[in-house]
C-alpha positions as CSV (number, residue, x, y, z in Angstrom):
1,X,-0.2,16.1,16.8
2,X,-1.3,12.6,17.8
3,X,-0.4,13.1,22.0
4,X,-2.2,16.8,21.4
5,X,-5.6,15.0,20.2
6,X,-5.1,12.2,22.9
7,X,-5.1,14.9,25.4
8,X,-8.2,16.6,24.0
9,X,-10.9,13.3,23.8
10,X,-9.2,11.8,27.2
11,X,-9.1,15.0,29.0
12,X,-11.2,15.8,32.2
13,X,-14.2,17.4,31.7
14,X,-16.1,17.8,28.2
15,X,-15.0,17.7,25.0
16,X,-15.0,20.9,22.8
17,X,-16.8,21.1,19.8
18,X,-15.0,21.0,16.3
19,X,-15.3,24.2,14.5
20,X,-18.4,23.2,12.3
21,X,-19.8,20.6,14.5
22,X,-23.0,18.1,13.0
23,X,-25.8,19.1,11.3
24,X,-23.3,22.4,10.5
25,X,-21.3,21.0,8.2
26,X,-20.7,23.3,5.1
27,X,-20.5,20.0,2.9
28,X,-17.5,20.5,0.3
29,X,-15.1,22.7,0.7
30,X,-14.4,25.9,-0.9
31,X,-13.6,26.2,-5.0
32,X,-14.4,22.3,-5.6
33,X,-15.8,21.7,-9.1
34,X,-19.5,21.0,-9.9
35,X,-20.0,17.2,-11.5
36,X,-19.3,13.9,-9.8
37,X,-16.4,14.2,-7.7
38,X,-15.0,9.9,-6.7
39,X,-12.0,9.0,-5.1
40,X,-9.3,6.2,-4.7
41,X,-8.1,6.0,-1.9
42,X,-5.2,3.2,-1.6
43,X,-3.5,1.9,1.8
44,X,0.7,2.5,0.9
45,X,1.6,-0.7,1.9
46,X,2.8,-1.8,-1.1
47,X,3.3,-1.6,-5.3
48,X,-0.4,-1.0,-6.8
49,X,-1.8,-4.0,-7.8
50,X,-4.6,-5.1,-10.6
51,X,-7.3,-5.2,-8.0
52,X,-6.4,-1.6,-7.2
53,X,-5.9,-0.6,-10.8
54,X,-9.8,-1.8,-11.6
55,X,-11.3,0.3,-8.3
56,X,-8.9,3.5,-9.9
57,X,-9.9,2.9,-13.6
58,X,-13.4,2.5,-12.7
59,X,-13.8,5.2,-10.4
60,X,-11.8,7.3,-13.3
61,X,-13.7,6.3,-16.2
62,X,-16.9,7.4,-14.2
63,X,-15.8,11.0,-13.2
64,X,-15.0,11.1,-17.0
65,X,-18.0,10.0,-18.4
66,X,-19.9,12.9,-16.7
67,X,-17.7,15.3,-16.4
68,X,-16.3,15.2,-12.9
69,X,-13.3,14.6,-11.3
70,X,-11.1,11.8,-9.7
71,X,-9.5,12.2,-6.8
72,X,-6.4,10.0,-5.2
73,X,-6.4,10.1,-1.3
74,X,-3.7,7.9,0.4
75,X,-5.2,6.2,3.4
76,X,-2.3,6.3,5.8
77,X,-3.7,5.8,9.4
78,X,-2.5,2.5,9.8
79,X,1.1,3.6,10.6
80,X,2.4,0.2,11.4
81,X,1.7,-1.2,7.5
82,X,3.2,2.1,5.6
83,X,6.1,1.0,3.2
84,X,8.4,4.2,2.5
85,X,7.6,5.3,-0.8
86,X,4.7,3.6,-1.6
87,X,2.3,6.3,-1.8
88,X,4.3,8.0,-4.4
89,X,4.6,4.6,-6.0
90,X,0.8,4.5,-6.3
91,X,0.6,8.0,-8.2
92,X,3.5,7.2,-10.5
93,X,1.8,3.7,-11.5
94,X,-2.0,5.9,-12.0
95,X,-0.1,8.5,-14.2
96,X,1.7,5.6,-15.9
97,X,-1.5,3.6,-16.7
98,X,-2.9,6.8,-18.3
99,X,-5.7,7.6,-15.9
100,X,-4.1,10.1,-13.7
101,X,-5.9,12.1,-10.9
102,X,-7.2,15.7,-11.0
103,X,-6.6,16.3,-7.5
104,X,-3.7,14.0,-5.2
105,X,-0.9,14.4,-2.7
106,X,1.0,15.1,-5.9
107,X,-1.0,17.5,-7.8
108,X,-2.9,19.2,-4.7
109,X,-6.3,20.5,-5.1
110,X,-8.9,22.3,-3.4
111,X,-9.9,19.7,-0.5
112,X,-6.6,18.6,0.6
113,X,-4.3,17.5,2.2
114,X,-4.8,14.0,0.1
115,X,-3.0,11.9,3.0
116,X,-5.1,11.1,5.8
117,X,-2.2,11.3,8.3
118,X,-2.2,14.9,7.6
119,X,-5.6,15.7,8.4
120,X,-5.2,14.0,12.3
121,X,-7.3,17.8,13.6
122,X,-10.2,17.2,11.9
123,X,-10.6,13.9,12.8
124,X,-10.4,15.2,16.4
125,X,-13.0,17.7,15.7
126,X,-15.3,15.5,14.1
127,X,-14.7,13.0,17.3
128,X,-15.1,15.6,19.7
129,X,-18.2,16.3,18.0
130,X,-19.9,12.7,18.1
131,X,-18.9,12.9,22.1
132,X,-20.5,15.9,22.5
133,X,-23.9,15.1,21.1
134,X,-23.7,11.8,22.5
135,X,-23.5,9.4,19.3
136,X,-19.9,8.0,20.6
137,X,-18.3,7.7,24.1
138,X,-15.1,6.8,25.4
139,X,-14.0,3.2,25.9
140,X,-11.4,2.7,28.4
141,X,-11.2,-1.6,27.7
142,X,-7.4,-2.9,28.0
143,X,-6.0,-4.6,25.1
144,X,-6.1,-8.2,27.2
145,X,-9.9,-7.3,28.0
146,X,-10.5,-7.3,24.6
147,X,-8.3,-10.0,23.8
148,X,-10.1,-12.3,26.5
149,X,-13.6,-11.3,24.9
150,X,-11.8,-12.6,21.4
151,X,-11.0,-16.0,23.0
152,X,-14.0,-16.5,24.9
153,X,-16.0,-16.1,21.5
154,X,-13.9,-18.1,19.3
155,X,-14.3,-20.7,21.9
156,X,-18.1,-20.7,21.8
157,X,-17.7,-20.8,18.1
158,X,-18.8,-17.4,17.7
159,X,-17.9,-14.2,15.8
160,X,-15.7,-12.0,18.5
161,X,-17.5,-8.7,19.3
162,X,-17.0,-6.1,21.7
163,X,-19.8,-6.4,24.7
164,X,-20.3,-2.5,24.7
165,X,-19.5,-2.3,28.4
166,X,-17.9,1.3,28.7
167,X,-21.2,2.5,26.7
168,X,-23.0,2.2,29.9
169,X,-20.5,4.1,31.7
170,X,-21.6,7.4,33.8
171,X,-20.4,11.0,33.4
172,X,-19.0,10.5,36.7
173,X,-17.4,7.1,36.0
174,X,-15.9,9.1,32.9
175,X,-14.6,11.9,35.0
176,X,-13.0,9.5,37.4
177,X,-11.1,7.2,34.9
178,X,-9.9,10.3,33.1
179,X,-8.6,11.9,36.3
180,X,-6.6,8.4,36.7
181,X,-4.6,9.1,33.3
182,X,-6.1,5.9,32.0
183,X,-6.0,5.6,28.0
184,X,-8.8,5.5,26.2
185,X,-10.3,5.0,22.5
186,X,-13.3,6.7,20.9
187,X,-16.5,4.1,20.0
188,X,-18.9,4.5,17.6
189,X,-22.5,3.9,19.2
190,X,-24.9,1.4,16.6
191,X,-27.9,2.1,16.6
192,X,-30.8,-0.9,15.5
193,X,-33.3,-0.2,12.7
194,X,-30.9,1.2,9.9
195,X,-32.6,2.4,7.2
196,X,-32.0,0.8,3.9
197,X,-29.7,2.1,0.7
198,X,-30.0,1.7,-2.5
199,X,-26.3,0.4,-3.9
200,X,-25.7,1.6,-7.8
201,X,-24.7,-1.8,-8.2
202,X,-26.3,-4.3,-5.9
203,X,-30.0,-2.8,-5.4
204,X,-31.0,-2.4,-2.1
205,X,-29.6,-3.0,0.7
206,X,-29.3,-3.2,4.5
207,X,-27.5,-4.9,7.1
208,X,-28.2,-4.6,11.0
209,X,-24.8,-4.0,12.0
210,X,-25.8,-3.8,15.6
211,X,-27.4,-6.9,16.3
212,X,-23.9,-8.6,14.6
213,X,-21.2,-6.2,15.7
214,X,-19.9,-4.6,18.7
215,X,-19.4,-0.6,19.0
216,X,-16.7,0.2,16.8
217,X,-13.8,2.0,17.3
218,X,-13.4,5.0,15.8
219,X,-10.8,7.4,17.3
220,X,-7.8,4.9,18.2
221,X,-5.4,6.2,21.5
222,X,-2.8,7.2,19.3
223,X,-5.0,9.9,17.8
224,X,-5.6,8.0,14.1
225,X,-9.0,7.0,12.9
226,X,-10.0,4.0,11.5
227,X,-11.5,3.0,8.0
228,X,-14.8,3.7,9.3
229,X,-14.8,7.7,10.7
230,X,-11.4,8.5,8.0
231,X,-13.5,7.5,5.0
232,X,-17.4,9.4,6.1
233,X,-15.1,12.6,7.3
234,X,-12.7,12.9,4.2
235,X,-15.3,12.3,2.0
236,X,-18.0,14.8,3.2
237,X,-15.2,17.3,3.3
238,X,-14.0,16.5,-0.3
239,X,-17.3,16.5,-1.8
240,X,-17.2,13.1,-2.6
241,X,-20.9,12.3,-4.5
242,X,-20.3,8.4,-5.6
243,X,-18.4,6.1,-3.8
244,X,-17.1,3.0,-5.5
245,X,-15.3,0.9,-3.9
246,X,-15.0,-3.0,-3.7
247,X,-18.6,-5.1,-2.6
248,X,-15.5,-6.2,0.6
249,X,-17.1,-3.0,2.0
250,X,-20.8,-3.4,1.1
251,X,-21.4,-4.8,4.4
252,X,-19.9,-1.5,6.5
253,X,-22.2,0.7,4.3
254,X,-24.9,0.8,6.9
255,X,-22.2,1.4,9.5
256,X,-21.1,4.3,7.5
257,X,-24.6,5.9,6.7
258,X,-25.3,5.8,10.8
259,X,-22.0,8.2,10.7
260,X,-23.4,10.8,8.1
261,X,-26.7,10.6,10.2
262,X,-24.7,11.3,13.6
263,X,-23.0,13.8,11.7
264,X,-26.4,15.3,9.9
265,X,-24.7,15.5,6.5
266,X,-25.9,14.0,3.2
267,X,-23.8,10.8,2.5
268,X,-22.8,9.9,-0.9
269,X,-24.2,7.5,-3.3
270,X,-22.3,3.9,-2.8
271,X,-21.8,1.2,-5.7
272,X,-19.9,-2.1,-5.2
273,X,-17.6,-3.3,-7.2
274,X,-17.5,-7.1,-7.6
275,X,-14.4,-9.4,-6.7
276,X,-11.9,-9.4,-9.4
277,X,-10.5,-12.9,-8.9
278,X,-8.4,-15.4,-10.7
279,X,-10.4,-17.1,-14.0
280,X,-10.1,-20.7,-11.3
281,X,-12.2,-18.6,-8.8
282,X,-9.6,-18.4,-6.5
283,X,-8.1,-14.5,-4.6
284,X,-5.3,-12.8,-6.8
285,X,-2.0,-13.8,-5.1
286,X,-0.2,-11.0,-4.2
287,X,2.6,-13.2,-2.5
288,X,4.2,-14.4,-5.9
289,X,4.5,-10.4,-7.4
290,X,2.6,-11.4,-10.6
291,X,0.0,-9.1,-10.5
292,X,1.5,-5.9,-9.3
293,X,2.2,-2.9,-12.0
294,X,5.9,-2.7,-11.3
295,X,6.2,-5.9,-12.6
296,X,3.8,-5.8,-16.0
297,X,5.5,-2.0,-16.5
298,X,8.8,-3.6,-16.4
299,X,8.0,-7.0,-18.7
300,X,7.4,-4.5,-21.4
301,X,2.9,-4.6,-21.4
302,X,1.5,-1.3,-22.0
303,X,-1.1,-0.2,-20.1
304,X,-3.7,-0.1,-22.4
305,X,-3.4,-3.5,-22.3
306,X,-3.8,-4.0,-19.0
307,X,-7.0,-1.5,-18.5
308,X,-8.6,-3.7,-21.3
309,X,-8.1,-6.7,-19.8
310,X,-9.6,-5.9,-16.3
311,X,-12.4,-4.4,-17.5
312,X,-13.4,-7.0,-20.2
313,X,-13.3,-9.8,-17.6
314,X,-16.0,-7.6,-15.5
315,X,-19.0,-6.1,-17.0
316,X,-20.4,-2.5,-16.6
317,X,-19.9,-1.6,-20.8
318,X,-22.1,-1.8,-23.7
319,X,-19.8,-4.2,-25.7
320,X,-17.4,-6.3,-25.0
321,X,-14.1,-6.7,-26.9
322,X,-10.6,-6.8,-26.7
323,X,-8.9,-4.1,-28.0
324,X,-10.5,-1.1,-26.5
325,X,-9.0,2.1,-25.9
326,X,-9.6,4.1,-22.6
327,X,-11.8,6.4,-24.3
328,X,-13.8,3.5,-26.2
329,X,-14.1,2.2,-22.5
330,X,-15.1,5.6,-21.1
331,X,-18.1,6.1,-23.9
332,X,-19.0,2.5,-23.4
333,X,-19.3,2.7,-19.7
334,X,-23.1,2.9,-17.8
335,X,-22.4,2.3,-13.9
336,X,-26.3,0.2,-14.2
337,X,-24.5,-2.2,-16.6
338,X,-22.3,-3.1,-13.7
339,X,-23.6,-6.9,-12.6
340,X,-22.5,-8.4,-9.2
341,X,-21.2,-11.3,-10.6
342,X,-17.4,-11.7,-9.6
343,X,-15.0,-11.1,-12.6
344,X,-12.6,-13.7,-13.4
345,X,-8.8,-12.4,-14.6
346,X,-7.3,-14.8,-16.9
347,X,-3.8,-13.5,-17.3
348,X,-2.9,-16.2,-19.7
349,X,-5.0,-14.0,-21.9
350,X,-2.8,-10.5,-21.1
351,X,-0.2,-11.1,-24.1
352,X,-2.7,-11.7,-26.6
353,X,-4.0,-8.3,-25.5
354,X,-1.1,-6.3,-26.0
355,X,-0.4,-7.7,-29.4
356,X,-3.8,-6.1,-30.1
357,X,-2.4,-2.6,-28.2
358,X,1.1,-3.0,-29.2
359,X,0.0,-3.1,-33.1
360,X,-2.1,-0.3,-33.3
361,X,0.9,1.7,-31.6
362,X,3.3,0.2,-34.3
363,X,0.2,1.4,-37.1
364,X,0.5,5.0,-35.1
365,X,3.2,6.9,-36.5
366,X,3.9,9.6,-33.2
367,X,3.6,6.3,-31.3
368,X,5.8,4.0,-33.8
369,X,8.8,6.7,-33.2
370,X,8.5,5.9,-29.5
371,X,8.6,2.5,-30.2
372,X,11.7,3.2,-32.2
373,X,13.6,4.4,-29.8
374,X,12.5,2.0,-26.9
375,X,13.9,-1.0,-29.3
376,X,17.2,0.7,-30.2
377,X,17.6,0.9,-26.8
378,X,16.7,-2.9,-26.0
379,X,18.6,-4.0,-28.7
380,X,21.9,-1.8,-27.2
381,X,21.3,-3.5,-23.8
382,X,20.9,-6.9,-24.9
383,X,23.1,-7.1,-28.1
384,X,25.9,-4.2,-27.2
385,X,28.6,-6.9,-26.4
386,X,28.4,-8.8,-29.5
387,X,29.9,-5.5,-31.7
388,X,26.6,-4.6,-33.4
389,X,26.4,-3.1,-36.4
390,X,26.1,0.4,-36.6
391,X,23.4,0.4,-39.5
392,X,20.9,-2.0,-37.4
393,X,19.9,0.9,-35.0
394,X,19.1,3.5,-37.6
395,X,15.8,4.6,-37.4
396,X,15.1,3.4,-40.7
397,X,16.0,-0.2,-40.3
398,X,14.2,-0.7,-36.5
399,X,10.7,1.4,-38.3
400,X,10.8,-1.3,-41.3
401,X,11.4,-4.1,-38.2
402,X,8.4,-3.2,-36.3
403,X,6.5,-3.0,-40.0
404,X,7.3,-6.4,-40.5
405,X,6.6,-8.1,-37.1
406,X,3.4,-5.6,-37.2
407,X,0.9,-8.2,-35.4
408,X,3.0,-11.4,-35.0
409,X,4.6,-10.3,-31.5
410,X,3.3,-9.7,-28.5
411,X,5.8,-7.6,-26.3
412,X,8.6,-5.6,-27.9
413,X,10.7,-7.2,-26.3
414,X,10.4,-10.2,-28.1
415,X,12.4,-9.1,-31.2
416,X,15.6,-9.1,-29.3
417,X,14.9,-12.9,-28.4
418,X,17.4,-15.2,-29.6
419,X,14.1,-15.8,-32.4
420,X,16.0,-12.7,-34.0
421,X,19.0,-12.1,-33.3
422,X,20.1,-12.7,-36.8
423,X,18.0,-9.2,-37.2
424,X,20.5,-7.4,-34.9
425,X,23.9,-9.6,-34.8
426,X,25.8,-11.1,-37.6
427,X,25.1,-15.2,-36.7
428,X,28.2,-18.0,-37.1
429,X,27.9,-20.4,-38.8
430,X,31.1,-22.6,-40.0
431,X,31.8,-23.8,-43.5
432,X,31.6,-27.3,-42.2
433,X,27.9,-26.8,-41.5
434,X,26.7,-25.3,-44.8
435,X,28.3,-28.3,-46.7
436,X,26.3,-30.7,-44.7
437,X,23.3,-28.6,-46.9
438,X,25.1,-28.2,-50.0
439,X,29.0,-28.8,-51.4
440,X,27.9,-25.5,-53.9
441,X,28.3,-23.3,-51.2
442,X,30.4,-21.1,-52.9
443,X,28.7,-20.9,-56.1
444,X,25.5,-20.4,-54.5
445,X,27.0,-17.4,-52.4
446,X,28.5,-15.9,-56.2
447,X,24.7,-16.4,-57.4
448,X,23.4,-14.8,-54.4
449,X,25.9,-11.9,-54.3
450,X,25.8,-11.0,-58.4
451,X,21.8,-11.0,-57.9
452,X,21.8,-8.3,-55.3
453,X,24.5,-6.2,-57.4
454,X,21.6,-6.5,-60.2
455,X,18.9,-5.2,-58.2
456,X,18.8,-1.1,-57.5
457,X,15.6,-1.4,-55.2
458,X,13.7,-3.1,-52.9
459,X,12.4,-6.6,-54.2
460,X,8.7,-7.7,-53.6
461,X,8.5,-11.4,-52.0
462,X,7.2,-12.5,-55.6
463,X,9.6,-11.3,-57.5
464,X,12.2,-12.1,-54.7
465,X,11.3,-15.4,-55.4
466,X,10.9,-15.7,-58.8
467,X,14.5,-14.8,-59.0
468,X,16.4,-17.3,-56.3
469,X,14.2,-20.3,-58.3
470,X,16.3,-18.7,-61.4
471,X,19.1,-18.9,-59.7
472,X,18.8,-22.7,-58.6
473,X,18.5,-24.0,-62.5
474,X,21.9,-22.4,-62.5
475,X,23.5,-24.8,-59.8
476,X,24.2,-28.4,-61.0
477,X,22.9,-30.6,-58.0
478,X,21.2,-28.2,-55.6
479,X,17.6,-28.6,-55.1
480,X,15.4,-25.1,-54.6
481,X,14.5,-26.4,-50.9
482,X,17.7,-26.8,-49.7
483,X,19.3,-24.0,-51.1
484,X,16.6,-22.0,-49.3
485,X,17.5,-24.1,-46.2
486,X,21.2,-23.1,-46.6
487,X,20.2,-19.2,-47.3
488,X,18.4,-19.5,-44.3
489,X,20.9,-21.1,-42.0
490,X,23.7,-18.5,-43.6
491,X,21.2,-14.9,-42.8
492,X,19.6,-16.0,-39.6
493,X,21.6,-19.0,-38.1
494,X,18.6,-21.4,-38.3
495,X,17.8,-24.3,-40.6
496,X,14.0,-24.3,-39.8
497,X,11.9,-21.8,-41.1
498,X,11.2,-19.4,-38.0
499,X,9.3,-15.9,-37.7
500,X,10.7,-14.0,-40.8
């Protein structure tokens, strides 16, 4: 597909026009829903990350809030920095954070294909196009040209731009390199005087990307597009009416709106999303793998947790809490409310957040019985070796667990710390240590023992106690303390008071 565009821009003679060429456009294809239709459209190099997550929530909690739908588009055309699997990675992690798309690679839809290397013809069209009316032209510059016009500028201290050189090229100078075989690239002519644009976010705006920047590049010689012509194409053709995406591409939004102009289509409306960076100010390190999904799926957070955090660092709500749900967050949510301060992400918060989230999912009883089952099966992976007893993984036991520590842990995980093991494994403690406590060891244990033959039921802490301080005046040197302290050391292996 790639060498079959390359022949048609770099062939002799003029391009042919697309099939619906500018100013023809049809706009959104075919069966595409009314509402605000938005997009994500993530680069598979890697795992999804929280800077990612807070461009998909947004963009998800918008097409929500009026009705509309979300779209996942995988932005593929930078061949040499796709990582095998990652695209499906993306979509897995979405669906896992509970804001999955209505249309993706995945689910399909009525404007795909959703992967931008698949849709390598109409980027040619809409190329061929630009050529034809004269709004781009073809740039025959070697890579050490351009590599020399680099140098040269960083050695004046200046921002490297292309000089525009093959824009003043002839038909005839065209023709001739062509006939030579030579390789070429498609540019992008800028024109000066942009007009302004309003950004949902930021107000207006304008920038003269001419006077700063050389001709882009917009049709690459291995038949890809960049950023620039994959992003106006894909989303005039998949109906895209609001683009937000992060303020890192508030500066290309002129760029972009000189595209819908060559093109004669209506461009979307844009809004910026501020930096998300960490609460010290500084860019959210992907090197260290601490902010990526994988990693906060597989330390046990839930994703609600994680969708409130990143949005109550930021602004764009009528409140601002912790604890709120997606759908709190999607009735909340005005897109004006959005401010261009940057948000600061203190992680250091994150477990305090998921207690909040992991205790109203213990206090849900369809979501407690999930819960259930996820700690039988922690407590079988960590504990499995050390012969556990059959009755501590009845459902029974592990619901009145999770009752208990209801609010007092953070992660689920943490109840198969070594904090409480005694909850799961019988602990060992030697005679030697008890009497260190007590020498009525084994009168305390009778005590103990002919109390909970006494008792049918279930004993309330009051009564609980009322009863072992009855059973102290029955031992003859034993103080009430540290027979609790030697209770405590025999049940849980501890001799300080901890958790339970």
């Amino acid at each position: 597909m790639a060498r079959a565009l390359r022949g048609l821009r770099c062939a002799a003679g003029p391009a042919p026009g697309p099939e619906r060429g500018p100013g023809s456009g049809p706009g959104p294809g075919p069966g595409l829903e009314r509402g605000p239709r938005v997009r994500f459209g993530p680069s598979p190099t890697g795992f999804l990350h929280l800077g990612g997550l807070r461009t998909a929530l947004y963009n998800y909690i918008f097409a929500k809030k009026h009705q509309g739908t979300f779209i996942l588009r995988v932005e593929d055309t930078d061949q040499n920095r796709v990582v095998p699997g990652a695209a499906e990675g993306i979509e897995d992690m979405l669906d896992w954070a509970g804001i999955p798309p209505d249309e993706s690679p995945g689910r399909g839809g009525p404007a795909g294909p959703y992967v931008q290397s698949q849709r390598l013809e109409l980027y040619g069209r809409a190329g061929a196009a630009l050529l034809a009316s004269g709004a781009a032209y073809r740039c025959f510059c070697t890579p050490q040209r351009l590599e020399l016009l680099r140098r040269d500028a960083l050695r004046s201290q200046q921002t490297p731009r292309y000089d525009n050189r093959c824009r003043h090229l002839t038909p005839t100078e065209v023709s001739q390199k062509l006939s030579q075989g030579l390789d070429c690239v498609i540019r992008f002519r800028l024109e000066k005087g942009v007009q302004p644009f309003q950004d949902l976010v930021y107000g207006w705006n304008k920038h003269e990307v001419a006077e700063v920047e050389g001709d882009p590049v917009i049709l690459k010689g291995d038949g890809f597009p960049t950023y620039h012509l994959a992003n106006v194409v894909d989303d005039h053709y998949m109906g895209i009416t609001h683009v937000l995406r992060g303020t890192e591409w508030l500066a290309s939004t002129s760029k972009h709106l000189l595209l819908y102009k060559a093109f004669g289509w209506e461009p979307p409306q844009f809004g910026h999303l501020p930096l998300l960076l960490n609460k010290d100010g500084g860019k959210l390190s992907k090197r260290q793998g601490d902010i990526f999904l994988e990693r906060f799926a597989r330390d046990g957070f839930l994703p609600e947790a994680l969708l409130d955090i990143v949005t109550n660092c930021g602004s764009g709500f009528t409140e601002k809490q912790m604890g709120r749900t997606l759908e709190e967050l999607i009735s909340q949510f005005e897109v004006g409310r959005i401010t261009t301060h940057s948000a600061l992400l203190d992680l250091e918060a994150l477990p305090e957040f998921n207690r909040i989230h992991l205790t109203r999912h213990i206090e849900n009883q369809a979501l407690r019985q999930k819960l259930i089952k996820e700690l039988q099966g922690l407590v079988e992976l960590v504990y499995g070796d050390q012969q556990v007893d059959p009755d501590v993984l009845e459902n029974e036991y592990v619901e009145r667990v999770l009752l208990l520590r209801k609010g007092h842990i953070s992660l689920l995980k943490n109840l198969v710390s070594s904090d409480y093991s005694y909850l799961w494994v019988r602990p060992s403690v030697s005679r030697q240590q008890l009497q260190t406590i007590s020498a009525e060891v084994d009168e305390i244990g009778k005590l103990v023992l002919g109390l909970l033959t006494r008792q049918a039921g279930a004993l309330t802490m009051e009564e609980l106690n009322k009863d072992l301080r009855s059973l102290q005046k029955q031992t003859r040197e034993t103080k009430y303390s540290s027979m609790m302290q030697l209770l405590r050391l025999v049940l849980s292996g501890r001799q300080v008071k901890k958790q339970f």
